[in-house]
C-alpha positions in Angstrom: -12.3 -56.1 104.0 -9.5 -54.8 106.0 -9.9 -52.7 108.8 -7.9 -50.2 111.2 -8.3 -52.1 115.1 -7.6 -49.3 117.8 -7.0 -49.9 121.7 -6.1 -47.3 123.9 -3.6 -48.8 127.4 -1.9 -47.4 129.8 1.3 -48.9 129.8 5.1 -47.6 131.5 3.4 -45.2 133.3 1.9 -43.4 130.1 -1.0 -43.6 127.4 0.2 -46.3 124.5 -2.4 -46.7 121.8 -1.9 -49.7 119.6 -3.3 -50.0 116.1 -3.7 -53.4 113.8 -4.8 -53.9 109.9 -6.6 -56.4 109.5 -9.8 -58.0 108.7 -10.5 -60.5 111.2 -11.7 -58.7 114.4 -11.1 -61.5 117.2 -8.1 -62.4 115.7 -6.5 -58.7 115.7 -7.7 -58.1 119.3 -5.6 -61.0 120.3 -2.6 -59.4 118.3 -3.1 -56.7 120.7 -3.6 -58.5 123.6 -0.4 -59.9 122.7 1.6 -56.8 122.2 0.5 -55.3 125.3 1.5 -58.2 127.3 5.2 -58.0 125.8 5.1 -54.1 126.5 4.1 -55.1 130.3 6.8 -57.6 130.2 9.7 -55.5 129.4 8.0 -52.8 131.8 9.0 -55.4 134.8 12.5 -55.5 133.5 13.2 -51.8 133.2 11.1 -50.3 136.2 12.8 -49.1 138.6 9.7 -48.4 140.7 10.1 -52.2 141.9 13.0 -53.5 143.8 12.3 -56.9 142.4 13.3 -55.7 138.6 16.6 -56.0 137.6 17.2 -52.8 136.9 16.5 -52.1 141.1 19.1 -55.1 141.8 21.6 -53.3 139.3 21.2 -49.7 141.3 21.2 -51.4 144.5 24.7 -53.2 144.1 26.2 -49.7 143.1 29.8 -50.2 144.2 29.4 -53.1 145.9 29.2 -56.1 143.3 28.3 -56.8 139.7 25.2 -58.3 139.2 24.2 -60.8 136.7 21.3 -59.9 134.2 19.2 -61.7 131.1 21.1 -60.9 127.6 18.0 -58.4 127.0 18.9 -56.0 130.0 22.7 -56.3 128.5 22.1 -55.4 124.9 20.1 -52.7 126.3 22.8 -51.2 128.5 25.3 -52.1 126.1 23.2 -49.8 122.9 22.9 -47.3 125.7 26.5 -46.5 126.3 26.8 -46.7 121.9 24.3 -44.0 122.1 25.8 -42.6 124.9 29.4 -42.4 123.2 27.6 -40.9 120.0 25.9 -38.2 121.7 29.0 -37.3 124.0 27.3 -37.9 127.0 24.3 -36.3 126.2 22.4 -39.2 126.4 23.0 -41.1 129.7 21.3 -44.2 131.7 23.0 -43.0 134.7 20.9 -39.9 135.2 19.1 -41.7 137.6 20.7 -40.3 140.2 19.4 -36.9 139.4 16.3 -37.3 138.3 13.9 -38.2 140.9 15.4 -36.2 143.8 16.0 -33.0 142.7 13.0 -32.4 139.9 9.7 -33.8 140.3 7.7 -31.3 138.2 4.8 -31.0 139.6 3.0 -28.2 140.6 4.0 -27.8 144.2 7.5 -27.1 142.7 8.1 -23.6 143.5 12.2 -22.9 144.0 14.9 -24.4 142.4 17.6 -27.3 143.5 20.2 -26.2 145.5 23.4 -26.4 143.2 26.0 -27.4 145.6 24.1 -30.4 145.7 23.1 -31.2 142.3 26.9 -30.8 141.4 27.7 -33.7 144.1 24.9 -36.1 142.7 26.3 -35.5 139.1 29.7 -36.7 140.4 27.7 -39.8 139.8 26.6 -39.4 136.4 29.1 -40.7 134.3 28.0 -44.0 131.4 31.6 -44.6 131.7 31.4 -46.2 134.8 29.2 -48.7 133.8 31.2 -51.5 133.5 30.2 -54.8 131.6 30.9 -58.1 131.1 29.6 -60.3 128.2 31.0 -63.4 129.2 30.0 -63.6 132.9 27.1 -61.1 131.1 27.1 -58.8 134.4 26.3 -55.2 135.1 28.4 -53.5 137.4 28.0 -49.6 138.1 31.3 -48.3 139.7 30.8 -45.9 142.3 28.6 -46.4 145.4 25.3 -44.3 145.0 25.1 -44.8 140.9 21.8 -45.0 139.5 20.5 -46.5 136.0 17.3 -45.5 134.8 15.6 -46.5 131.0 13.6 -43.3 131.1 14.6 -42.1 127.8 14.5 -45.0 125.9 12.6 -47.5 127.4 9.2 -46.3 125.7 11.0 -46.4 122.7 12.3 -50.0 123.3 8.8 -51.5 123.9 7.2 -50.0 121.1 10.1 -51.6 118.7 9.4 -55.0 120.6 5.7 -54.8 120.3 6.2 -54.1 116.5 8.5 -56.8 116.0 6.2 -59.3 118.0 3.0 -58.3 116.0 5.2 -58.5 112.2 6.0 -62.0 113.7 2.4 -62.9 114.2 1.9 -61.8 110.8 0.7 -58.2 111.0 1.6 -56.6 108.2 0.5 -53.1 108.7 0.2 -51.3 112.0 1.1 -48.6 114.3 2.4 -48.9 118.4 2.3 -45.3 120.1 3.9 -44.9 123.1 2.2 -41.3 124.2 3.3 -39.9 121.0 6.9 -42.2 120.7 5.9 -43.7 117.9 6.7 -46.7 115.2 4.2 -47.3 111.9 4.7 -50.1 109.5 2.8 -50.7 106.2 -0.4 -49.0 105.3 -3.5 -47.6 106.8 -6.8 -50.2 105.9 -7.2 -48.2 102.9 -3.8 -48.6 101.8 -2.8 -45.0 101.5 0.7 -44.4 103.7 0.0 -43.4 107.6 -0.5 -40.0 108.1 1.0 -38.6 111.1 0.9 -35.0 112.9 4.1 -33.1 114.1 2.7 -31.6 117.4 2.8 -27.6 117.7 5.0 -27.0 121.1 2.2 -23.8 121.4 -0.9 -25.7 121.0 -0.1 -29.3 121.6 -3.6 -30.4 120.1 -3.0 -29.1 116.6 -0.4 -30.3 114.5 2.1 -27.7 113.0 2.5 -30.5 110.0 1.8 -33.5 108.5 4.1 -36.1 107.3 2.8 -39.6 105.1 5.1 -42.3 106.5 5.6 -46.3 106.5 8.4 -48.2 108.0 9.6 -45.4 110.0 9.8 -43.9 113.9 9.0 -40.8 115.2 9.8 -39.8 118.8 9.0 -35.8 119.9 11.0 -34.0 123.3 8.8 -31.0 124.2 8.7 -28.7 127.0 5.2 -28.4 126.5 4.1 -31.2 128.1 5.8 -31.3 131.6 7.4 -28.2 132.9 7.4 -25.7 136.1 7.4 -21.7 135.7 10.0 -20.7 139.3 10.6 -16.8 139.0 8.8 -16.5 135.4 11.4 -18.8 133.7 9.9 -21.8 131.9 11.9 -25.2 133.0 11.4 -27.9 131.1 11.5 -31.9 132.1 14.2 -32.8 130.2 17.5 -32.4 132.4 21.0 -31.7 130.8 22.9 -35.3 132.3 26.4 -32.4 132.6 25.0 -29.5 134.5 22.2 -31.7 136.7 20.0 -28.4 135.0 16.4 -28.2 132.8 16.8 -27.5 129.3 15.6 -24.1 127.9 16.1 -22.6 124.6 14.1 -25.4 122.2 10.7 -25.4 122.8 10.7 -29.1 120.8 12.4 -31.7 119.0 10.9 -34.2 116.9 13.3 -37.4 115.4 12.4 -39.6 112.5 14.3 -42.5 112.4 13.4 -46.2 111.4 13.9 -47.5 114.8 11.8 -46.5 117.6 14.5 -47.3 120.3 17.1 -45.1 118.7 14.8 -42.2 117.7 13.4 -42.2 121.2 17.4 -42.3 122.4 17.7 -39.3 120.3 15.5 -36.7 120.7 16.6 -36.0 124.6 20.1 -35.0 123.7 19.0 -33.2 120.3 17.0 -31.2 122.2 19.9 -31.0 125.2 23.2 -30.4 123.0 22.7 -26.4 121.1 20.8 -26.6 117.8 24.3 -26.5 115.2 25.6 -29.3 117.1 22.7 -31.5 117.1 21.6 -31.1 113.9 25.4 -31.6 112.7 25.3 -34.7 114.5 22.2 -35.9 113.3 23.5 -35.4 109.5 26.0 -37.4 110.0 24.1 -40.8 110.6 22.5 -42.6 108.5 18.5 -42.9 108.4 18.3 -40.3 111.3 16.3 -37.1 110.7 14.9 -34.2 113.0 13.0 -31.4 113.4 13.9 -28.7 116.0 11.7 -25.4 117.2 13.6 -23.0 119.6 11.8 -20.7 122.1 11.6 -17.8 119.4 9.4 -20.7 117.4 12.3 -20.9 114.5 12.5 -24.2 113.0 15.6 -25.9 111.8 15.7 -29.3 110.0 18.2 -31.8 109.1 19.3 -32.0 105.8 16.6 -34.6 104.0 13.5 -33.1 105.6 10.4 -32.0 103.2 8.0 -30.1 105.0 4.7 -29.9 103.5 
């Protein structure tokens, strides 16, 4: 009889929860095992929390020399700056030089980055000067002090991975869930199609909706998870790569796409870009979908949404 296998991990810094059909207990606990190890793996590459990871070696020969990475790293960089020239820049691995030293979000937070500075740091931001080379298959970021971070779609990434690892082992239905990034294939034991819950941004315990899917991605951006209030304005932890700035206005964004890695991609610059242009964008490619709640909690959709 088939069941539903469950394992909670912490994994990338945040709570993954993978899920395997099957009815062979030691065998789908190995099938985990598996996919976890391959999520750990690609952690090592992307980190930038160790100067041993590429990604480190990339950042640390900013403007100095290209540096020479495996094919993985490449694609990666190279989808990136696809996404990156599809979004307009809203969507940029070269944040990193932002990120981490003007907006930690924690607690202790209390005034806002001076400007002056944050407009000097975003001189740096720029996927354009990234430039690659397939044949030597180098990385080389242009300016001295240029960062590259995976932050917003390296959860994404490893969850597609570990789904394509475990449907090569033979798992035909399953679910990886990178702290609500998620990818589900087939059916549930009972073979009725997954069931998964849109988050409300107000009460992030209770879903706002339900949706049956198979095959497909979903990947939620909400400013309800990581945020500061500085003078009674909310700020939330998704920064705007052009102005160095939080995003306020859209409380969340939820994408639905049939590739983890891209709907991950997407729902920072969805929720970054002013709803008529994202959801203009967004109905313009193919097998991309979204869901978007602004502060006044109005939802817009993209044009082959059902809600139930």
């Amino acid at each position: 009889m088939l069941r539903e296998f469950k394992r909670p991990q912490k994994l990338m810094g945040n709570a993954f929860e993978i899920t395997v059909v099957g009815n062979d207990e030691r065998k789908s606990q190995e099938h985990i095992d598996a996919a976890i190890d391959e999520i750990r793996r690609i952690e090592k590459l992307l980190t930038t929390f160790n100067d041993e990871s590429q990604t480190s070696f990339i950042n640390k020969n900013a403007g100095i020399q290209p540096v020479q990475v495996d094919l993985e790293i490449f694609d990666l960089i190279e989808r990136s700056i696809r996404i990156s020239a599809v979004t307009n820049g809203y969507f940029d691995i070269t944040y990193g030089g932002i990120d981490k030293s003007f907006w930690n979000f924690d607690r202790e937070m209390t005034k806002l980055p001076d400007p002056e500075l944050i407009k000097d740091h975003l001189k740096l931001v720029n996927y354009r000067n990234i430039i690659l080379d397939r044949v030597s298959r180098t990385v080389f970021l242009k300016e001295k002090g240029m960062r590259i971070g995976f932050g917003g779609i390296g959860k994404g990434y490893a969850a597609e991975m570990a789904k394509r690892l475990l449907q090569k082992r033979g798992v035909s239905s399953g679910i990886v869930n990178a702290s609500g990034d998620l990818t589900a294939w087939g059916n549930q034991a009972d073979g009725k199609p997954w069931t998964i819950g849109i988050a409300d941004p107000d009460n992030a315990g209770q879903p706002f909706s339900y949706m049956n899917i198979t095959d497909m991605a979903i990947a939620t951006s909400g400013n309800y998870e990581k945020f500061v209030i500085i003078n009674g304005k909310r700020y939330s932890h998704t920064i705007n790569p052009k102005t160095g700035m939080p995003v306020s206005g859209v409380k969340s964004v939820t994408i639905f796409c049939t590739n983890a890695e891209i709907a991950d991609a997407m729902a920072t610059p969805v929720s970054i870009m002013g709803i008529d242009a994202a959801l203009n964008m967004v109905n313009q490619i193919n097998h991309l979908e979204c869901i978007i709640i602004d502060d006044q909690d109005k939802l817009y959709s993209s044009q082959n949404i059902n809600l139930k």
